[in-house]
C-alpha positions as CSV (number, residue, x, y, z in Angstrom):
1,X,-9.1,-9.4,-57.4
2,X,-7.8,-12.7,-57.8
3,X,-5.9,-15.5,-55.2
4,X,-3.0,-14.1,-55.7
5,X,-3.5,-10.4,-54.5
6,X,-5.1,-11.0,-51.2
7,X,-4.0,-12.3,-48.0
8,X,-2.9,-15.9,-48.4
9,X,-3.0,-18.4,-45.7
10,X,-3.2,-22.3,-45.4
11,X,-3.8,-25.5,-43.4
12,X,-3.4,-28.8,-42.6
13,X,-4.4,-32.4,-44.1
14,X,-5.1,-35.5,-42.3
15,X,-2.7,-36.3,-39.7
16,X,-0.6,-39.5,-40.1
17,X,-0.9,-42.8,-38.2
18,X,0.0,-42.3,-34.7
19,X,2.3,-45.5,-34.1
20,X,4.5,-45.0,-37.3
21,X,8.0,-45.8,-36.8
22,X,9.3,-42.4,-37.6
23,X,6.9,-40.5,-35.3
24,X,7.0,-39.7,-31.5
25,X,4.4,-40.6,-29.3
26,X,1.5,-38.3,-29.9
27,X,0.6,-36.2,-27.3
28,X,-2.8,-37.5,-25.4
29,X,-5.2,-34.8,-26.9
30,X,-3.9,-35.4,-30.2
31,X,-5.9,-38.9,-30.9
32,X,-8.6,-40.4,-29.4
33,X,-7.9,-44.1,-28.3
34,X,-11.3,-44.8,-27.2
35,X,-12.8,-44.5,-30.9
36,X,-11.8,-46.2,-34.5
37,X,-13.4,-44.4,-37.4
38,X,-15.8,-47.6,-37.3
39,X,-16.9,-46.2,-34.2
40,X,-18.0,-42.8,-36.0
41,X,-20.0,-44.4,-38.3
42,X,-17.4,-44.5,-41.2
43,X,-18.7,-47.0,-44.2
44,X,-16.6,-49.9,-45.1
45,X,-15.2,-48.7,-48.8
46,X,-14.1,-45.0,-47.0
47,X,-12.7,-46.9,-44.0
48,X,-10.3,-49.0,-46.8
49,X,-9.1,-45.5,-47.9
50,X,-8.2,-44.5,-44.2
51,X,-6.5,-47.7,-43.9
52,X,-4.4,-47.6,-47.2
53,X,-3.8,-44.0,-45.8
54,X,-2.1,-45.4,-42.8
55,X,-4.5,-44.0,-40.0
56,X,-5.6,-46.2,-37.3
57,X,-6.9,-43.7,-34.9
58,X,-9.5,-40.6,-35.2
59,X,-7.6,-37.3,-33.9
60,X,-9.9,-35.2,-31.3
61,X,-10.8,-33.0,-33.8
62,X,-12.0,-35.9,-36.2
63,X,-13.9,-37.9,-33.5
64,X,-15.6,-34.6,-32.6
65,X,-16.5,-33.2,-35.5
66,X,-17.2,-36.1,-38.0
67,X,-20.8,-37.5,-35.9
68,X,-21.9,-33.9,-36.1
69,X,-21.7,-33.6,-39.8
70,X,-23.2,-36.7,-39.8
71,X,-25.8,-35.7,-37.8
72,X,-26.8,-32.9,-40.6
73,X,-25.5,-29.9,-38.5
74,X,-23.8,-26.7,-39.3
75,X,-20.2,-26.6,-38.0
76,X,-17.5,-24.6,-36.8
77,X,-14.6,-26.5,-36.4
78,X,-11.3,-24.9,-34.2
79,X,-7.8,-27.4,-33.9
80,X,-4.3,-26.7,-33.7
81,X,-2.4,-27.1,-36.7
82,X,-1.5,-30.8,-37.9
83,X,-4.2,-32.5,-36.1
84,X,-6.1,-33.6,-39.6
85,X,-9.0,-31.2,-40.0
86,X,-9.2,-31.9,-43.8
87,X,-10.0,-35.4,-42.5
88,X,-12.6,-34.2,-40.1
89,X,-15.0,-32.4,-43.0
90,X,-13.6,-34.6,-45.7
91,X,-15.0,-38.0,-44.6
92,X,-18.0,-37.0,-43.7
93,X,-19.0,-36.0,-47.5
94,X,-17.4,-39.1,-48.9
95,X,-20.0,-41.1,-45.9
96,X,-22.9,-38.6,-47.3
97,X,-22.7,-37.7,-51.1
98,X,-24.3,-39.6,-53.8
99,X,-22.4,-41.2,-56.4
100,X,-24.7,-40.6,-59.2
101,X,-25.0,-36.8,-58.6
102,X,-21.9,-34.1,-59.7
103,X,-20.9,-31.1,-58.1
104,X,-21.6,-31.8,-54.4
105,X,-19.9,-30.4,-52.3
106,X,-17.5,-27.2,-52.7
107,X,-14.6,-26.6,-50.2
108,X,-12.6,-23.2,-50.4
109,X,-9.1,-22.1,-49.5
110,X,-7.7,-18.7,-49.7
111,X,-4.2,-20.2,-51.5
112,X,-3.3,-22.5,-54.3
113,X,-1.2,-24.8,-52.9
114,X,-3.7,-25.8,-50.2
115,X,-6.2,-26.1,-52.8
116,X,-4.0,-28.5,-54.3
117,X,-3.2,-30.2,-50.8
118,X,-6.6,-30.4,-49.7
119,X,-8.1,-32.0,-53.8
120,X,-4.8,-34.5,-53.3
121,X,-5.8,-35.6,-49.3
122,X,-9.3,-36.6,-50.4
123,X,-8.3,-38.5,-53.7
124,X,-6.1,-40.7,-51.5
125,X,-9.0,-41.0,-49.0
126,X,-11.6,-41.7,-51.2
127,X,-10.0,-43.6,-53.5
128,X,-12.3,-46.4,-53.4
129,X,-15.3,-45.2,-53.4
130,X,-16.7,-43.7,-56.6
131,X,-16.5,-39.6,-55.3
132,X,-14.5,-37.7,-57.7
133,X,-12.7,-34.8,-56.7
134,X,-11.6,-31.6,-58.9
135,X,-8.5,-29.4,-58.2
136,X,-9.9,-25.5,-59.3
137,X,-7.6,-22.9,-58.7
138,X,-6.2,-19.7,-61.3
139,X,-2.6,-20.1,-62.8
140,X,-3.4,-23.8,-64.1
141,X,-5.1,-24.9,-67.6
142,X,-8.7,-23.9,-67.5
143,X,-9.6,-26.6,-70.2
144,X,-8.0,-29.2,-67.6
145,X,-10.7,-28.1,-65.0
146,X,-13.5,-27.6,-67.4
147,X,-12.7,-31.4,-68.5
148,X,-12.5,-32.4,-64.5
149,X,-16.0,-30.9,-64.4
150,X,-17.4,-32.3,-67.1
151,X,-16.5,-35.3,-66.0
152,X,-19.0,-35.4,-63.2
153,X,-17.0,-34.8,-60.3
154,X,-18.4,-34.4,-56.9
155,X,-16.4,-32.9,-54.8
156,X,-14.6,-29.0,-56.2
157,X,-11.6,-27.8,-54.3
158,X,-10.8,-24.2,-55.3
159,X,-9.8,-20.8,-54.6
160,X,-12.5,-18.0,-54.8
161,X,-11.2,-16.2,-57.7
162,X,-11.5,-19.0,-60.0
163,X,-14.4,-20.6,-58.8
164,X,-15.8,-17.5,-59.9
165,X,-14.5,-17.1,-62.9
166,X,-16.0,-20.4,-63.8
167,X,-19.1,-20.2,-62.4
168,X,-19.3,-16.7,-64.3
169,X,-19.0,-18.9,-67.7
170,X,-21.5,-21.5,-66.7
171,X,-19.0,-23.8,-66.4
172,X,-19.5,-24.2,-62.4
173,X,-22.9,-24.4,-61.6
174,X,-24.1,-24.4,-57.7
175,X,-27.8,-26.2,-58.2
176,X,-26.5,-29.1,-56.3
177,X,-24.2,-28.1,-53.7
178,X,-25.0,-30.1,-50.7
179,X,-21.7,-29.0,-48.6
180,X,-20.3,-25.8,-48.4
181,X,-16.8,-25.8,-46.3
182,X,-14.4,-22.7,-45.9
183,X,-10.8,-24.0,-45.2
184,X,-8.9,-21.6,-42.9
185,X,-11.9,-20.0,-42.6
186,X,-10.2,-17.3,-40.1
187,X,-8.3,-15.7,-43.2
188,X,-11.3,-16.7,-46.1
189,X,-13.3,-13.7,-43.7
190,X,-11.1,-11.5,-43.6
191,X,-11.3,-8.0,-45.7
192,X,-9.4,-9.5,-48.8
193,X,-11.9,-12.4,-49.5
194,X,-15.2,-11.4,-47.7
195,X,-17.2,-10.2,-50.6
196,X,-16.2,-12.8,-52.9
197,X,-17.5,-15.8,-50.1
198,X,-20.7,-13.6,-49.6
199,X,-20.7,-13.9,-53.3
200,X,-19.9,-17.4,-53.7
201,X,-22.3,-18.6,-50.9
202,X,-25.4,-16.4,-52.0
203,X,-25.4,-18.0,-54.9
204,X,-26.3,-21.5,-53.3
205,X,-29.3,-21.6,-53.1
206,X,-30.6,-24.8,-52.5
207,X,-30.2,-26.3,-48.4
208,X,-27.0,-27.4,-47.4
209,X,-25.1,-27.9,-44.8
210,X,-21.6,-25.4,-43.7
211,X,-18.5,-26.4,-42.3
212,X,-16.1,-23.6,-41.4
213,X,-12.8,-24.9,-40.1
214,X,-9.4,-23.2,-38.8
215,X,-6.9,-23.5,-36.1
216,X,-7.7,-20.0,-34.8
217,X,-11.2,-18.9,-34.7
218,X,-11.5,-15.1,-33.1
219,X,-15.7,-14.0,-32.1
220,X,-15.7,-12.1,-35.1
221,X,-15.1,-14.7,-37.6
222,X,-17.4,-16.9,-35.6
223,X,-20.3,-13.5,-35.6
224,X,-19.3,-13.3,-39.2
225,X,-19.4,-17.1,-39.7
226,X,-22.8,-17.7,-38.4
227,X,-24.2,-15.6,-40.6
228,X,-23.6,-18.0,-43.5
229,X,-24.8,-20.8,-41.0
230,X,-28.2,-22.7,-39.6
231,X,-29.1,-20.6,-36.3
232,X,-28.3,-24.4,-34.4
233,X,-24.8,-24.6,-35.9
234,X,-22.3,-25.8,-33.2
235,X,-19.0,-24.9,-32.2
236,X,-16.2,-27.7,-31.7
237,X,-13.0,-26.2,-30.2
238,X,-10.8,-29.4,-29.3
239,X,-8.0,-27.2,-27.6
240,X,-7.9,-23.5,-26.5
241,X,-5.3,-22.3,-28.6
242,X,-3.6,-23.4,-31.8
243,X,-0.5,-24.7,-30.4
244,X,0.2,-27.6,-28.1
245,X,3.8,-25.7,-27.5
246,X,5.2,-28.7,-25.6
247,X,5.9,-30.3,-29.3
248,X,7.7,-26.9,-30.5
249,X,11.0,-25.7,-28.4
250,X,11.2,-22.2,-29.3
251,X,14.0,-19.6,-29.3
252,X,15.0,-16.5,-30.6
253,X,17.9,-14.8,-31.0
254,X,18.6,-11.0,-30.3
255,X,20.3,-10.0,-33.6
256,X,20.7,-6.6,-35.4
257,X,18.9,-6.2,-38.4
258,X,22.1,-6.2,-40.6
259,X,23.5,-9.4,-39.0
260,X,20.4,-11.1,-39.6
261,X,21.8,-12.7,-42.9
262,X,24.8,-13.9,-42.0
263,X,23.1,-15.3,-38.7
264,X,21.2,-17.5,-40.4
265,X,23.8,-18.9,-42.7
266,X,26.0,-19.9,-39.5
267,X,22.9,-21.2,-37.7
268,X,22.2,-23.5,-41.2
269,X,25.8,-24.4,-41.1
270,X,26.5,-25.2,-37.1
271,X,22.6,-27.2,-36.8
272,X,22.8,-28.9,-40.1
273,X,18.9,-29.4,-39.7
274,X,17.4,-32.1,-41.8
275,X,14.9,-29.4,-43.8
276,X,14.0,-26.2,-42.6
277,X,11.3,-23.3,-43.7
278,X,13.0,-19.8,-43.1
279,X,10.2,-17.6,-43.2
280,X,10.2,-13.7,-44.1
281,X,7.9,-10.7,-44.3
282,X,8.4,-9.9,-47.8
283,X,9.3,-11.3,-51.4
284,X,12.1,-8.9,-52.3
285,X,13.5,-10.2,-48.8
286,X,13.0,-13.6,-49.8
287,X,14.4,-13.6,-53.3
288,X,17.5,-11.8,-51.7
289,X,18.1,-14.6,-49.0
290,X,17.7,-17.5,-51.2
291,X,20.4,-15.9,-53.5
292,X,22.3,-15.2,-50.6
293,X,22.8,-18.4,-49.4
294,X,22.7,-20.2,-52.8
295,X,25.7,-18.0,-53.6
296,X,27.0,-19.8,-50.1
297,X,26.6,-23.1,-51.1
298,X,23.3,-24.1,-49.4
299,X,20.2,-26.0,-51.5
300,X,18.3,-23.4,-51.5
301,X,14.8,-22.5,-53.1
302,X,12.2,-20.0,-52.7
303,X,8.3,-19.9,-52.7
304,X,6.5,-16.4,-52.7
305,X,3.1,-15.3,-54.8
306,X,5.3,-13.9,-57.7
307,X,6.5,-17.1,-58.4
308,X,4.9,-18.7,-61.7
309,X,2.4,-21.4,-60.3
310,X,4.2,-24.0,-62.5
311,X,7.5,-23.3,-60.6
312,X,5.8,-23.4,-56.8
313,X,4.4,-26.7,-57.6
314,X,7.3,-27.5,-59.0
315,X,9.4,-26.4,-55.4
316,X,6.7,-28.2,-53.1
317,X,7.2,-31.2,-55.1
318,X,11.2,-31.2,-54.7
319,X,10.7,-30.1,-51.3
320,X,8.6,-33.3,-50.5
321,X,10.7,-35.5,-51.9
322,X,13.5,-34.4,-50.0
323,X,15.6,-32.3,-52.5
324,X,15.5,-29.1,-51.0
325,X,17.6,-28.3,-47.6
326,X,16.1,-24.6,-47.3
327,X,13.1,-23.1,-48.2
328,X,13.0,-19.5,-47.8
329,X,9.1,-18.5,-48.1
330,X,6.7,-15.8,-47.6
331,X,4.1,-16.1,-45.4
332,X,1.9,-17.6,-48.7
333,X,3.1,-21.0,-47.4
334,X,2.5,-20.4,-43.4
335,X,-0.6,-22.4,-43.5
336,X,-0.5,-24.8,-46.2
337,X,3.2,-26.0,-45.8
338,X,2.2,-29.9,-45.3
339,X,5.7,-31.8,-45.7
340,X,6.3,-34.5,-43.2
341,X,9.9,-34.3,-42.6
342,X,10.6,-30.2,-41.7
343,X,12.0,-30.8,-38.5
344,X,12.9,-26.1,-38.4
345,X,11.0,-23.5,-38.8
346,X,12.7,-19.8,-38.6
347,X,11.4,-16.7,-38.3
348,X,14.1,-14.7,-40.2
349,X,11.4,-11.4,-39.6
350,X,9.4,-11.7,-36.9
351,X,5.7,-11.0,-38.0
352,X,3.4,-8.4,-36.5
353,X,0.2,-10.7,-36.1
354,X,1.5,-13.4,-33.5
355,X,-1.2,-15.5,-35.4
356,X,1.0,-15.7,-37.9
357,X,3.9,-16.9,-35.5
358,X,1.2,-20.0,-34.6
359,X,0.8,-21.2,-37.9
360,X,4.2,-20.6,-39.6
361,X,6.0,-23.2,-36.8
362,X,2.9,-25.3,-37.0
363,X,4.9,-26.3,-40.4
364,X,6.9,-28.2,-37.9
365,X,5.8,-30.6,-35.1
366,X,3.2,-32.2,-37.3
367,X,1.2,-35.0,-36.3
368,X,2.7,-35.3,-32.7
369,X,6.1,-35.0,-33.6
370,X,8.7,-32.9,-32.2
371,X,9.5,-29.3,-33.8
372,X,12.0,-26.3,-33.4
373,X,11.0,-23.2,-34.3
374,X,14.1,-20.2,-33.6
375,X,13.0,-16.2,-34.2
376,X,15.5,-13.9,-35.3
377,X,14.7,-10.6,-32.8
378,X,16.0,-7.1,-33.4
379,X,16.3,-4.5,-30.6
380,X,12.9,-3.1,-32.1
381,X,11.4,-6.0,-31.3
382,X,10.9,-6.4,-28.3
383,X,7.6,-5.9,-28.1
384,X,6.2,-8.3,-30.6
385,X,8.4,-11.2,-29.0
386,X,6.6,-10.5,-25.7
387,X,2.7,-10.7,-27.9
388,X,3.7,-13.9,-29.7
389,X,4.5,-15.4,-25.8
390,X,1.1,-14.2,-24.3
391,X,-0.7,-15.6,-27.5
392,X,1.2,-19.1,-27.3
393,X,1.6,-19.4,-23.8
394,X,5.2,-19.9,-23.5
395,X,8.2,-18.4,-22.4
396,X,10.6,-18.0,-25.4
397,X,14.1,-18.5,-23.9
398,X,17.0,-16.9,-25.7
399,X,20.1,-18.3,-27.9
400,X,23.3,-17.4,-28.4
401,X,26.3,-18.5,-30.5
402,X,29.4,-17.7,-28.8
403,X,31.6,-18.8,-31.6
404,X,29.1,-16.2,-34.1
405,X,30.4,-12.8,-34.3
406,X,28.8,-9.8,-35.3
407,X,29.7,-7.7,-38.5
408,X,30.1,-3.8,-38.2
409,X,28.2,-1.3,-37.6
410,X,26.7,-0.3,-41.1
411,X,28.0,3.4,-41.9
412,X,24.4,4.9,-42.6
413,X,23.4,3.2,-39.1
414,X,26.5,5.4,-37.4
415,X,25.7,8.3,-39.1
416,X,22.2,8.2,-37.9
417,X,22.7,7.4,-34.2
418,X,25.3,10.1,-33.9
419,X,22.7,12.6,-35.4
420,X,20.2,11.3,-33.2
421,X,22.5,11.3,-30.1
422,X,22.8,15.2,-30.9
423,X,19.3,15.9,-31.1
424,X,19.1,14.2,-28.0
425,X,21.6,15.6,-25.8
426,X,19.7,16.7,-22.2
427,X,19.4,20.5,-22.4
428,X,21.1,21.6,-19.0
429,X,18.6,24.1,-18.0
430,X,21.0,25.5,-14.9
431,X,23.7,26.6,-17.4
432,X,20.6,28.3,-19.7
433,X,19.8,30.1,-16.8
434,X,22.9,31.3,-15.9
435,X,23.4,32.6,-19.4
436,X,20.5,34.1,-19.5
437,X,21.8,36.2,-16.1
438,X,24.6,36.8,-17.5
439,X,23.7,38.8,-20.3
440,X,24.1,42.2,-20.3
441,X,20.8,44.7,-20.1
442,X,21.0,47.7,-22.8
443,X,19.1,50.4,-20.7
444,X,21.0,52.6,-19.6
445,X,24.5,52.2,-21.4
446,X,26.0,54.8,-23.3
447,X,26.7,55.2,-27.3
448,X,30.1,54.0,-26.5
449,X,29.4,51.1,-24.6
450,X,26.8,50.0,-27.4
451,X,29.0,50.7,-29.8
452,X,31.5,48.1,-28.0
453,X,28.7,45.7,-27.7
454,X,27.2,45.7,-31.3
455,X,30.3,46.3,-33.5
456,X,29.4,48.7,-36.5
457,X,27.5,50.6,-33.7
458,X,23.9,49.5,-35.5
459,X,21.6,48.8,-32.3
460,X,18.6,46.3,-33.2
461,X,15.4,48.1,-32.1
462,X,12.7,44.8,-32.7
463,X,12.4,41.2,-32.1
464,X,13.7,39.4,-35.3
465,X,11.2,38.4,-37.6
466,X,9.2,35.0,-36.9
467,X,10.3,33.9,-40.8
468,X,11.4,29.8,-38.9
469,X,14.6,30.1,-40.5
470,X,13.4,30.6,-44.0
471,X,13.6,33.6,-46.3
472,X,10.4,33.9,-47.5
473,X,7.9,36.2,-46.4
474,X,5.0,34.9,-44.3
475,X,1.9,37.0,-42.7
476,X,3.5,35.7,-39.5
477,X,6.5,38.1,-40.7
């Protein structure tokens, strides 16, 4: 099984200065004010990479978790989205690996993208010291990642399938893996990936140290977790939760399912939001909406795991730089989706796992900036609007568009409540009765009279036959 069949989820990278220009004020558990990275320990020619990368303050996450690396522990690290955990396991290694010796440390994620994202976040932090890192993920040219290998790198950033596939060939060896980090590490232990990270790890054999990180961590991924793990490995949770839902203002919107479309392209058209992720449960829903609106007029692009990988990388890149309005994705994106300026998230289906609903309108709010995340809710669910607001916390208000006006009712929709309205019509059991009383009782009439009540004059002796309406024959018959 490759990346690309199993359950695909991503993260965050490295939060962004807290006093840029463009950004809010970050909330107070987002950065630690009392520590600089100098504080943690950080060596002078990694702290020149932070700078360049404009950070000036360790997040909670990366002031916790960065001294116990340091320290030699086992980790498991828990923070809301956009609070720079690739930061918090990533400088650590550049502060502990040796230049002179290749194939370090290995760090996996369950999608492409992040891999990608994660290998491109530590080359811009650790671009002055002399720790390599190598992007390996399926989809790509395997002689460009043999070469990146060969080339002594340290650090490998992959997804399991090809790290596999390359360690299979020789190509990847383990003999000197001194970290081991799972990215998301929620979804790498889940059914789709856990044999291939029992796999992957079991093959390391030499000591190292483990850093699991995520911004939802349940007890059995921490059960499951620990048994990849020294028996002292601690836990780091810097909030309860994975949202600070102050920086999101959520919404929904109570729609019927075949208004949903048409809601969407009037909320794109009255809000005119800067860049916006429009999130749906499947990839036949998402091609269909992205032609939908780019037959409307709206810059439009899709991302799903059909997609070529050439053409995904190809939409991140136009979406980063700003040339995409909409991108209509499947939840292959929900965790990985690091682009500073989406200022909307919207659930066009409302997922099942309210996890998901965490991390999808984490794409927004990054880095203590504000975020609005709207839900498109059908009368069916009602239920799952109420289990994302226990898991968040919040009270989702509703929204409504006067000026937006509902299409009709679908004819296979009418046709199907009318046929259920029949079925369901109360049974008057007082009338039953009384027809019941007023039939008339056989014993006793005369040949005439039965002959008036059964025309033809043929009296049935027997019950009919128990046959449930059909003609064949049956030993109940």
């Amino acid at each position: 099984m490759t990346e690309d069949t199993k359950p695909s989820t991503e993260t965050d990278t490295p939060t962004e200065n807290a006093t840029a220009t463009d950004a809010p004020a970050a909330p107070n558990d987002l950065f630690d004010e009392k520590l600089s990275f100098h504080d943690l320990g950080i060596r002078g020619d990694v702290l020149k990479g932070i700078e360049t990368a404009g950070f000036t303050k360790p997040t909670t996450i990366q002031a916790k978790l960065i001294p116990v690396v340091l320290d030699g522990h086992d980790v498991i690290g828990q923070a809301r989205t956009g609070t720079g955990k690739t930061a918090a396991f990533g400088l650590p290694i550049f502060q502990k690996a040796d230049p002179d010796v290749p194939g370090q440390a290995l760090i996996l994620t369950p999608t492409r993208e992040l891999a990608a994202q994660v290998a491109a976040e530590l080359d811009e932090l650790g671009q002055f010291t002399n720790i390599r890192t190598v992007c390996i993920v399926g989809g790509e040219s395997m002689r460009h990642q043999q070469k990146g290998l060969q080339g002594g790198a340290h650090i490998i950033v992959g997804t399991p399938g090809r790290v596999m596939d390359l360690h299979g060939r020789g190509e990847l060896k383990f003999d000197n893996i001194r970290f081991a980090v799972l990215d998301e590490v929620d979804r790498m232990l889940d059914i789709g990936f856990r044999d291939d990270i029992r796999k992957i790890l079991g093959q390391i054999k030499r000591d190292h140290q483990t850093m699991f990180v995520s911004a939802t961590i349940s007890e059995e991924i921490e059960r499951l977790g620990r048994k990849f793990m020294a028996a002292d490995a601690q836990r780091i949770t810097t909030v309860s939760g994975s949202l600070t839902v102050s920086l999101v203002d959520q919404k929904y919107f109570a729609v019927e399912p075949w208004d949903k479309r048409t809601l969407l392209l009037h909320v794109l058209r009255r809000e005119e939001p800067e860049a916006v992720v429009v999130f749906c449960r499947t990839k036949a829903t998402v091609h269909k909406i992205t032609q939908y609106l780019r037959d409307k007029g709206v810059n439009a692009r899709e991302i799903h795991g059909d997609l070529h990988q050439r053409k995904r990388v190809r939409v991140m890149e136009s979406l980063r730089e700003g040339n995409v309005d909409v991108l209509i994705a499947s939840d292959l994106a929900a965790r990985g989706l690091d682009v500073d300026h989406i200022t909307h998230v919207i659930n066009y289906d409302l997922p099942e796992d309210p996890e998901i609903y965490i991390h999808r309108i984490g794409r927004t709010a990054r880095a203590g900036r504000k975020g609005v995340a709207w839900s498109f809710v059908t009368p069916e669910e009602g239920q799952r609007l109420t289990d994302v607001e226990k898991h968040s916390g919040a009270l989702i208000e509703k929204l409504d568009y006067p000026d937006f006006k509902p299409g009709p009712v679908p004819r296979d929709v009418v046709t199907e409540r009318e046929r259920n309205a029949k079925f369901a019509e109360p049974v008057d059991m007082a009338a039953r009765q009384a027809a019941r009383a007023s039939t008339p009782d056989t014993e006793g009439l005369s040949e005439s009279e039965l002959a008036a009540m059964f025309p033809g004059g043929k009296v049935p002796k027997n019950k009919p036959r128990r046959t449930l309406g059909s003609r064949l024959r049956t030993r109940r018959s």
